[in-house]
C-alpha positions as a Markdown table, in Angstrom:
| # | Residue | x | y | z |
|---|---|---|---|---|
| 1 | Unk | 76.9 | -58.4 | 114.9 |
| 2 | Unk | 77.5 | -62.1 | 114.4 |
| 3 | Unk | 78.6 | -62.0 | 110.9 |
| 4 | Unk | 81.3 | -59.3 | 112.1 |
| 5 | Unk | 82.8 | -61.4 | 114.8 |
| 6 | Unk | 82.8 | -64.6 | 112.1 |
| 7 | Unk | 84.6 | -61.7 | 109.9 |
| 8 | Unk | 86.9 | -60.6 | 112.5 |
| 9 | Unk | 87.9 | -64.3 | 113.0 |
| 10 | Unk | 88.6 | -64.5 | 109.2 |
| 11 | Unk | 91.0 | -62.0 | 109.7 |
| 12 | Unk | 92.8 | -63.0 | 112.4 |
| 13 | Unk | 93.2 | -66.8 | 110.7 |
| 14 | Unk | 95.2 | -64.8 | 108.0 |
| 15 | Unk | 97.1 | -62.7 | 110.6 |
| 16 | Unk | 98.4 | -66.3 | 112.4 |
| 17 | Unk | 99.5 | -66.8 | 108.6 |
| 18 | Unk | 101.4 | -64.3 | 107.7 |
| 19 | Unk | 102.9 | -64.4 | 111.4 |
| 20 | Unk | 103.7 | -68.1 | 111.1 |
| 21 | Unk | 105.1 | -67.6 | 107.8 |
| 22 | Unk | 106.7 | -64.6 | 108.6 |
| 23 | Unk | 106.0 | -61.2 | 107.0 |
| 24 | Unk | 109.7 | -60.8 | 105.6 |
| 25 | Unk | 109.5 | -64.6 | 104.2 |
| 26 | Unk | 106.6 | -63.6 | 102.5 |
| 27 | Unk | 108.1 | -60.0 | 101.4 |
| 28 | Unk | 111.0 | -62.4 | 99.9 |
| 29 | Unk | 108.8 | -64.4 | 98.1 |
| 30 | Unk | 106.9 | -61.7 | 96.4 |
| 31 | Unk | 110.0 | -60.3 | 95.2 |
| 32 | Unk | 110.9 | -62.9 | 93.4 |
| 33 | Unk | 107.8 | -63.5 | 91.5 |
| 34 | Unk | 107.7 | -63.7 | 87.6 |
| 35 | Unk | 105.1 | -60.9 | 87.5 |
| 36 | Unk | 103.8 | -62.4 | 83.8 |
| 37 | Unk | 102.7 | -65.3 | 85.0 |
| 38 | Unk | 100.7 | -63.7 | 87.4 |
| 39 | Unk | 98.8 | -61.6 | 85.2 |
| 40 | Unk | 98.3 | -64.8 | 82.6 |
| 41 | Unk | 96.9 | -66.5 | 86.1 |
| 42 | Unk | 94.5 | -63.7 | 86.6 |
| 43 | Unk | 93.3 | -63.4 | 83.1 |
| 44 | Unk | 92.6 | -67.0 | 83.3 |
| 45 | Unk | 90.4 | -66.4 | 86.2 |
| 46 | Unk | 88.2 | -63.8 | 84.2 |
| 47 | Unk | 88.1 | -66.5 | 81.5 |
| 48 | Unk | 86.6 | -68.9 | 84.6 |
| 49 | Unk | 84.4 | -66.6 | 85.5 |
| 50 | Unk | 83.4 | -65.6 | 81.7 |
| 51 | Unk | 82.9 | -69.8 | 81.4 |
| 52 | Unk | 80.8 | -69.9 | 84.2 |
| 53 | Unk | 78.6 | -67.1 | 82.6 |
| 54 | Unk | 78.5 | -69.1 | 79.8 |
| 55 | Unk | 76.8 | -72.0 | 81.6 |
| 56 | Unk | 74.7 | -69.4 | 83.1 |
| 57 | Unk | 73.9 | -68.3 | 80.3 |
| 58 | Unk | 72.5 | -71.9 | 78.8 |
| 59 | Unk | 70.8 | -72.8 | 81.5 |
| 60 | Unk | 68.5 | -69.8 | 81.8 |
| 61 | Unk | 68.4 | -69.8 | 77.8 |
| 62 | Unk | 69.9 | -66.6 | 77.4 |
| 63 | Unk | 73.1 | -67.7 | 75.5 |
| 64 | Unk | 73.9 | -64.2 | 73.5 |
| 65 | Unk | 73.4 | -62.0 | 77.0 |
| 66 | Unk | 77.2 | -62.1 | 77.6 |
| 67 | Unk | 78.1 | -59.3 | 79.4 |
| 68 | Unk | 75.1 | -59.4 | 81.4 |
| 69 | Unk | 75.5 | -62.9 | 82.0 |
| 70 | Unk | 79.1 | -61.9 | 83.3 |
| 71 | Unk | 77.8 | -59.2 | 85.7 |
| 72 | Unk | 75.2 | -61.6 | 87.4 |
| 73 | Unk | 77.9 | -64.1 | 87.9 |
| 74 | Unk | 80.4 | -61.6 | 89.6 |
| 75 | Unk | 77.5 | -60.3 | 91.9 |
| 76 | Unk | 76.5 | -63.8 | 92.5 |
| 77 | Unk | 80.1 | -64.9 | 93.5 |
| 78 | Unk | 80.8 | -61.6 | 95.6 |
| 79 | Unk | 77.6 | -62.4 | 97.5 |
| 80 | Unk | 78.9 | -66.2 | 98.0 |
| 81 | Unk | 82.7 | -64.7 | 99.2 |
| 82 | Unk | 80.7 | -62.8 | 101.6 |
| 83 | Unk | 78.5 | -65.4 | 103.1 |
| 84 | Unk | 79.2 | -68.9 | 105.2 |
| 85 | Unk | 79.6 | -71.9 | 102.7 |
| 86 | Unk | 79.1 | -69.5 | 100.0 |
| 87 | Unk | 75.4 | -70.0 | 100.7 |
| 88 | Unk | 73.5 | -66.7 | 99.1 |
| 89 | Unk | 75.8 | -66.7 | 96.3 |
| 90 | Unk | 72.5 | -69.0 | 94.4 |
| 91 | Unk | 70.0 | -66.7 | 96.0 |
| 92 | Unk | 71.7 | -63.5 | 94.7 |
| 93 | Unk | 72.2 | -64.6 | 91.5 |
| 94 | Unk | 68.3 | -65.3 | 91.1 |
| 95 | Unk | 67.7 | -61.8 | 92.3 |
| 96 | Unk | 70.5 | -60.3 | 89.9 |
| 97 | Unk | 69.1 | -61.9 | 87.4 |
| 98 | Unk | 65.5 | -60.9 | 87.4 |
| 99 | Unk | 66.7 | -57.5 | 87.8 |
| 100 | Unk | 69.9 | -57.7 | 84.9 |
| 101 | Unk | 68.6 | -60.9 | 82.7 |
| 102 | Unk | 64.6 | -60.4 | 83.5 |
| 103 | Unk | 64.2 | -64.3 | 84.6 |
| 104 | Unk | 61.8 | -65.8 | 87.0 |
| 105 | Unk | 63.3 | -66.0 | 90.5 |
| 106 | Unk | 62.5 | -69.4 | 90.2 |
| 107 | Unk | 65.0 | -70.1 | 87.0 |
| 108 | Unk | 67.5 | -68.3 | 88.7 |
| 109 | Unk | 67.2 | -70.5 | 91.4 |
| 110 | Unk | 66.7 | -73.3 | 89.4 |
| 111 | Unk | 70.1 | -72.6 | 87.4 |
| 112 | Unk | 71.7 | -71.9 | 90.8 |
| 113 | Unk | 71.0 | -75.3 | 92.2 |
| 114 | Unk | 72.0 | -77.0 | 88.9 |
| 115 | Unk | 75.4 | -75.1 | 88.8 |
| 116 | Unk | 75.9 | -76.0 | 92.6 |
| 117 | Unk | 74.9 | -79.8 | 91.5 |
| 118 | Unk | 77.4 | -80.3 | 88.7 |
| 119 | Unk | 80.3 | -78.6 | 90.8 |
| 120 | Unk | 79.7 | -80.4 | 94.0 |
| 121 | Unk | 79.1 | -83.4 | 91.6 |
| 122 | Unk | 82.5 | -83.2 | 90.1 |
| 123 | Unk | 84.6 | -82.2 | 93.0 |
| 124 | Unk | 83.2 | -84.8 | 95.5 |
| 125 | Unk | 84.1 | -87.7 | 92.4 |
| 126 | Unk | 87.9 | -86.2 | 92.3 |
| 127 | Unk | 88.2 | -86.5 | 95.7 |
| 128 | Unk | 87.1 | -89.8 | 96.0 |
| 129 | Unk | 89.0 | -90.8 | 92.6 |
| 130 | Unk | 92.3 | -89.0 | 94.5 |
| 131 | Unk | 91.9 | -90.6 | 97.7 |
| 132 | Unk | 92.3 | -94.1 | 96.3 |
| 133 | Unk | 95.8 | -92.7 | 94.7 |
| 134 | Unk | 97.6 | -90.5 | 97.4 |
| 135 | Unk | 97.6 | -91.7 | 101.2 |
| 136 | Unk | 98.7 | -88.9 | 103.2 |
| 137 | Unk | 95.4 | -87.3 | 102.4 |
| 138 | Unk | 93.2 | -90.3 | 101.7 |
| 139 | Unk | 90.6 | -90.0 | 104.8 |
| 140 | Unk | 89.7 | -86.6 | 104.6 |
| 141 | Unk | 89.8 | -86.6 | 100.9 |
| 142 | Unk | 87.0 | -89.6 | 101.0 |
| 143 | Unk | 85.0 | -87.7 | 103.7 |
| 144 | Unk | 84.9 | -84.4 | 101.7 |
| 145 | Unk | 83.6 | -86.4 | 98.3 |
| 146 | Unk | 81.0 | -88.4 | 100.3 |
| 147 | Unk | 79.6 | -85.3 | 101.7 |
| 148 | Unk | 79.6 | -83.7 | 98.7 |
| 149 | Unk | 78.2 | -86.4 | 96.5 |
| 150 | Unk | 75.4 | -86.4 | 99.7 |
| 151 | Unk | 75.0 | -82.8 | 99.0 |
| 152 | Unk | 74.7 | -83.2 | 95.2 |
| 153 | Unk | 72.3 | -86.2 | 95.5 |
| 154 | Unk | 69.7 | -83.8 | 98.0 |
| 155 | Unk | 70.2 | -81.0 | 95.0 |
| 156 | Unk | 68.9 | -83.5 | 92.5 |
| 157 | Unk | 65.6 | -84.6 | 94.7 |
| 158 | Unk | 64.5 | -80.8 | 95.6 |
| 159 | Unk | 65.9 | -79.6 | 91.9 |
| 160 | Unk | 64.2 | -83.0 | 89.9 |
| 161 | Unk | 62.2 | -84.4 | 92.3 |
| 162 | Unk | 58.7 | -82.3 | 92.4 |
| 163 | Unk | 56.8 | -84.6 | 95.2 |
| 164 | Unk | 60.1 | -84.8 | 97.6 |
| 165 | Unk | 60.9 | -81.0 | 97.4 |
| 166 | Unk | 57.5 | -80.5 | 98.5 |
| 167 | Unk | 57.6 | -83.1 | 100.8 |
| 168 | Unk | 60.8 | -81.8 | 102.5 |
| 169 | Unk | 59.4 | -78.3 | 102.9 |
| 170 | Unk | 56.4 | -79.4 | 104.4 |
| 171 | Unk | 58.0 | -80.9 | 107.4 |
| 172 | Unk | 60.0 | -77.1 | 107.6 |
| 173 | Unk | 56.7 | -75.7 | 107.8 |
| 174 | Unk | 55.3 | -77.7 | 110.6 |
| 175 | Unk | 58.4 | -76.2 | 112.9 |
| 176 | Unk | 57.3 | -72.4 | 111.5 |
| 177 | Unk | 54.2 | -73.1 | 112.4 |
| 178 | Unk | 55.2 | -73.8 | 116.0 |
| 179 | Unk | 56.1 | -70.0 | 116.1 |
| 180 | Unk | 53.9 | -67.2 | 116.8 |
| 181 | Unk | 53.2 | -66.2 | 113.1 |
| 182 | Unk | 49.7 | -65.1 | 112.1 |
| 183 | Unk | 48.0 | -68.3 | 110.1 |
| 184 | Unk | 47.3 | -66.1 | 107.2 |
| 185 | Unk | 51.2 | -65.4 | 106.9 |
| 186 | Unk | 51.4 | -69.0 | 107.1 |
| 187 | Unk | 49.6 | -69.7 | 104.2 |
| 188 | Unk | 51.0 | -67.3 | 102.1 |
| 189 | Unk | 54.6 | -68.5 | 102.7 |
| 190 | Unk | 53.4 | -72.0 | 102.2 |
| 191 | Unk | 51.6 | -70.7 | 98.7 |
| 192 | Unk | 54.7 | -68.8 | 97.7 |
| 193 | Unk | 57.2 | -71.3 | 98.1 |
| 194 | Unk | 55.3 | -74.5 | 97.4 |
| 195 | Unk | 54.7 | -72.7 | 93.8 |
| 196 | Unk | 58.2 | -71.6 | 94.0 |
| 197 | Unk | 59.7 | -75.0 | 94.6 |
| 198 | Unk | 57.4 | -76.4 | 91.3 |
| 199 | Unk | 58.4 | -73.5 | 89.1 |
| 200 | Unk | 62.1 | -74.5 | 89.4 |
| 201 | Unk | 61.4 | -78.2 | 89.5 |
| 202 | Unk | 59.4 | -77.1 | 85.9 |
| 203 | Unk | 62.4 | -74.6 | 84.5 |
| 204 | Unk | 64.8 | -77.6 | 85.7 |
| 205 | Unk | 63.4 | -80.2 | 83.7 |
| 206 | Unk | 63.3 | -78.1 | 80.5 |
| 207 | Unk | 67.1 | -78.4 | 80.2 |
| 208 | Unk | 67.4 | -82.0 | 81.5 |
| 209 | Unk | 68.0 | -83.2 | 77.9 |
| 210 | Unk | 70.7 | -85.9 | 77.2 |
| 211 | Unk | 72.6 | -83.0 | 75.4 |
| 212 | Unk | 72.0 | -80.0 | 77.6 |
| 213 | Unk | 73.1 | -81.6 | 80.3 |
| 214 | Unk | 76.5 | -83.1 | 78.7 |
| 215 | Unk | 76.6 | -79.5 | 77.8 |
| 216 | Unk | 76.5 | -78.2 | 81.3 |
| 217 | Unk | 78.9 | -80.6 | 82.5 |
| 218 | Unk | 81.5 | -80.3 | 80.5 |
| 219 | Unk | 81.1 | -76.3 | 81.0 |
| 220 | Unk | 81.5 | -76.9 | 85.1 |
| 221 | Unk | 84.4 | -79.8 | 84.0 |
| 222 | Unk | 86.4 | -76.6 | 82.1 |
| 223 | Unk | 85.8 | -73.8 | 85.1 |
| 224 | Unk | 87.6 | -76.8 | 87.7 |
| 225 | Unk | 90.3 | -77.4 | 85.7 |
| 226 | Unk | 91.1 | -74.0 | 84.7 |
| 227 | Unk | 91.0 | -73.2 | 88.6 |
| 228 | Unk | 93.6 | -75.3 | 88.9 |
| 229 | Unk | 95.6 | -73.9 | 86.3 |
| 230 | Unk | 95.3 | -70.9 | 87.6 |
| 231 | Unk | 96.2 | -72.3 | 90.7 |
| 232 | Unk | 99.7 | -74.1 | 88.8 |
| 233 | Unk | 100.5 | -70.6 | 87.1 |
| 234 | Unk | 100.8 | -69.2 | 90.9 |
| 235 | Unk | 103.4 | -72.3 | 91.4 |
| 236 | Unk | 105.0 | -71.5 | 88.5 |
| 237 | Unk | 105.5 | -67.6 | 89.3 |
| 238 | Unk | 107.2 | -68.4 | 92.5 |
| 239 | Unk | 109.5 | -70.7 | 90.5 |
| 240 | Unk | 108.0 | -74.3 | 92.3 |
| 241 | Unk | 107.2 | -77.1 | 90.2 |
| 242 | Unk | 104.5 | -79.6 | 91.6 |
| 243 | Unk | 102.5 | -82.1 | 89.5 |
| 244 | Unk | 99.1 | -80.9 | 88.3 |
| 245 | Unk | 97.6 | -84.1 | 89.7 |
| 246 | Unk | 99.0 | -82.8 | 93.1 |
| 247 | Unk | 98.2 | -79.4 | 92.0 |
| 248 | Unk | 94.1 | -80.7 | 92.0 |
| 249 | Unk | 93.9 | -82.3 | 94.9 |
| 250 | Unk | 95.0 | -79.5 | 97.2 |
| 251 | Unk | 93.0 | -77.5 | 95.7 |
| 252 | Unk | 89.0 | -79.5 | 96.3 |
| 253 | Unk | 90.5 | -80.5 | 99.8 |
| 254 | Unk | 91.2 | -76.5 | 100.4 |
| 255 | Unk | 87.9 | -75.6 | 98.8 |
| 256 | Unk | 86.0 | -78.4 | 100.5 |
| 257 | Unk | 87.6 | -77.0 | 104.4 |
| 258 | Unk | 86.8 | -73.7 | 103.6 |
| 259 | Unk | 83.0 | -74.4 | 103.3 |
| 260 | Unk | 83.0 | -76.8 | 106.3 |
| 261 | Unk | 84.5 | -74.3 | 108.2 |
| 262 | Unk | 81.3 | -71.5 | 107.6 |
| 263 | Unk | 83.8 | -69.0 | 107.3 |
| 264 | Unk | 82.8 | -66.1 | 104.6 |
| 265 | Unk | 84.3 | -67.1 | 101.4 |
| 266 | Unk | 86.1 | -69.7 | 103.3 |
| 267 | Unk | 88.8 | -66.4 | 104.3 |
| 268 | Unk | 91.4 | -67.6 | 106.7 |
| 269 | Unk | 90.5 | -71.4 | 106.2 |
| 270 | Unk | 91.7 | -72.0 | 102.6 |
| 271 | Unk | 94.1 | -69.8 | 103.4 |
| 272 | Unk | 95.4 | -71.8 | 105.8 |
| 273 | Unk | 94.8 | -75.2 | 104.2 |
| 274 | Unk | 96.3 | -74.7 | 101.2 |
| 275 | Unk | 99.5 | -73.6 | 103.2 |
| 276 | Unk | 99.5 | -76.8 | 105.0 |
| 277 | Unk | 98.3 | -78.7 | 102.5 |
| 278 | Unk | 101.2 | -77.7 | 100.1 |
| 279 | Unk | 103.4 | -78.1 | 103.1 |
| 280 | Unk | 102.7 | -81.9 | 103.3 |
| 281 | Unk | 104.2 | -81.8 | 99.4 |
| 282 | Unk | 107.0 | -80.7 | 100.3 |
| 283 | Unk | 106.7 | -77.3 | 99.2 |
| 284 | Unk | 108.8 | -75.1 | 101.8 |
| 285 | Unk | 106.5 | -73.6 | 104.5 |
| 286 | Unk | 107.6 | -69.7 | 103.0 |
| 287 | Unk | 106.8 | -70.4 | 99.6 |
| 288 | Unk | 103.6 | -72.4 | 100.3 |
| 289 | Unk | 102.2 | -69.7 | 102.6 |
| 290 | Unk | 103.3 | -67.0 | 99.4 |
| 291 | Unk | 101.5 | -69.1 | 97.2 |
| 292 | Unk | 98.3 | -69.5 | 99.0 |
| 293 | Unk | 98.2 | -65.6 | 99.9 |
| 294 | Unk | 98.6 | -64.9 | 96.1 |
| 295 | Unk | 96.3 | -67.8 | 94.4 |
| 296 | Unk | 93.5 | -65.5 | 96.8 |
| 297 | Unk | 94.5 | -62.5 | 96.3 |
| 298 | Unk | 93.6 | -63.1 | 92.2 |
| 299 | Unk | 90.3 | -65.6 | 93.2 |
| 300 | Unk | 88.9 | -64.1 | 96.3 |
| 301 | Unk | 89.8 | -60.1 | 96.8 |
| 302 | Unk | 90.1 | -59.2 | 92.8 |
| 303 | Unk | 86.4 | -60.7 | 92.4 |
| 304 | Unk | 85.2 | -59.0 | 95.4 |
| 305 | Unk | 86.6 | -55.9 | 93.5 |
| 306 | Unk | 85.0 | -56.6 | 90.5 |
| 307 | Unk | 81.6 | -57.5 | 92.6 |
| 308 | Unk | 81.7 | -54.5 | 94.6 |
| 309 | Unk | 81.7 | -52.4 | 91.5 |
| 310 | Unk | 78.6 | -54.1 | 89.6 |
| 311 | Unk | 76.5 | -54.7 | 93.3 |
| 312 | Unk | 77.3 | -51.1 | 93.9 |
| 313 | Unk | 76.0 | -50.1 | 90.2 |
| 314 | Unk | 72.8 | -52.7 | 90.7 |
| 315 | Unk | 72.6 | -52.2 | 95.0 |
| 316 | Unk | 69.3 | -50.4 | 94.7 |
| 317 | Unk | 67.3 | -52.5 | 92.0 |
| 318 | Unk | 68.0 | -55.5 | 93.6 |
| 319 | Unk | 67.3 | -54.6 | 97.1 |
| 320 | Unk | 64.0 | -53.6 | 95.9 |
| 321 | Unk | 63.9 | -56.7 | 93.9 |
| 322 | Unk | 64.8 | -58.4 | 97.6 |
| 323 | Unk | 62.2 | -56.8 | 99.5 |
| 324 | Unk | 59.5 | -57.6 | 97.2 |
| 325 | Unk | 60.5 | -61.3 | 97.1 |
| 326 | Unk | 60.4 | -61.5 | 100.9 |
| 327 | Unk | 56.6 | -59.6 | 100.9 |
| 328 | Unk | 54.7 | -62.0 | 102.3 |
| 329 | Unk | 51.9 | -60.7 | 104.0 |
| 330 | Unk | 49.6 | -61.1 | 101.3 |
């Protein structure tokens, strides 16, 4: 019931939107859009997510798997879109890949927490870099790259750092047991993800080479920019012309509010936030709501599309695949 209300809320942020916009501003707007540029915009975005297979692909060593790659990275990211901070999008790739690329749950887990590592990585350091160069948006621009760069740095001691992962769960486990769970469930959650926690640490460190890691970077590197040209071809279909330096910025601040705000996908939030944010660059307030509706409607809903299709093909595999994960009766 909660996650309907949160959903409800979603909506109605996009509802205040289009109202403040104003439904026949926006109608205007999409009228006048070169059309081309919009479908170049959304090809690019299958080319994101086909890059982002790629890395996917790497890091669990299964580099010719492409179209299955793909499909575990659509399911993955329709699972994020649909959950606060984007949080099971890792978890649901893991399962959707035991089931489509026959890993371990542990590397998928593993390659989800390097993925989220690199990106958080990169976008926390662009913040920081832009808030030393534009100074309307300097403070929150600093306090989303410190958090992320926080967020990356606890990534790299549960994903590197066998004795602190462990460490860290342990202290979780002295509050579970302070509920009324049977000791011999205890134990067998403690057993499962203790060996969990040193099977990803393991698949980690078998791709922490000098070059696999350049490699991995400069595959996350490629899927941020290419967001963000995405995000310029939008500007460019409604005829506005912006600086691709601007263009960057906006977008990890919008990104960056849309998790802290827990929303589902961050729907409503970025929404809003990129309207306001384009606002502050001048952009008119019609146009910079049109833009912001559109960049989503290609990132967000046509990837939920594509998700809903594959999880719907997959739904019943990977619920089993679910439930036996979360056996732990012994």
């Amino acid at each position: 019931m909660r996650k309907f209300y949160v959903f409800i809320l979603s909506l109605i942020l996009l509802l205040i939107l289009i109202a403040w916009i104003g439904p026949s501003n926006i109608i205007y707007a999409f009228l006048g859009v070169r059309w081309h540029l919009i479908i170049l915009a959304m090809m690019v975005h299958l080319i994101i997510i086909f890059v982002r297979s790629l890395r996917w692909g790497f890091i669990i060593d299964k580099k010719r798997s492409y179209v299955d790659n793909f499909i575990v990275k659509t399911i993955g990211l329709f699972a994020g879109n649909l959950s606060p901070m984007r949080s099971a999008g890792e978890i649901i790739n893991a399962i959707a890949g035991k089931k489509i690329n026959r890993i371990p749950i542990s590397r998928g887990l593993s390659a989800g927490l390097t993925e989220r590592f690199f990106d958080l990585g990169i976008a926390g350091s662009l913040l920081i870099i832009s808030a030393l160069f534009i100074p309307m948006i300097r403070w929150i621009a600093l306090i989303g790259g410190l958090i992320s760069i926080l967020l990356t740095v606890l990534i790299y001691l549960v994903n590197w750092r066998e004795g602190i992962g462990i460490r860290l769960y342990e202290k979780i486990h002295r509050i579970l047991e302070k509920f009324p769970i049977a000791d011999k469930t205890l134990d067998n959650i403690y057993d499962k993800i203790t060996k969990t926690i040193i099977d990803i640490i393991r698949h980690t460190r078998s791709y922490s080479g000098k070059s696999d890691i350049l490699i991995i970077f400069l595959l996350s590197l490629i899927s941020w920019l290419m967001e963000c040209i995405r995000l310029y071809l939008v500007f460019l279909a409604f005829r506005v012309h912006t600086s691709f330096f601007a263009i960057v910025i906006i977008f990890l601040l919008a990104n960056f509010i849309g998790v802290i705000t827990m929303l589902p996908g961050g729907l409503g939030s970025i929404e809003i936030s990129l309207t306001t944010l384009f606002i502050l660059f001048q952009i008119p307030a019609y146009l910079a709501g049109s833009i912001a509706l559109m960049d989503r409607i290609i990132s967000f809903w046509m990837i939920n599309f594509l998700g809903l299709i594959f999880t719907a093909y997959y739904a019943g595999e990977i619920l089993d695949d679910i439930r036996s994960t979360l056996d732990i009766q012994g």
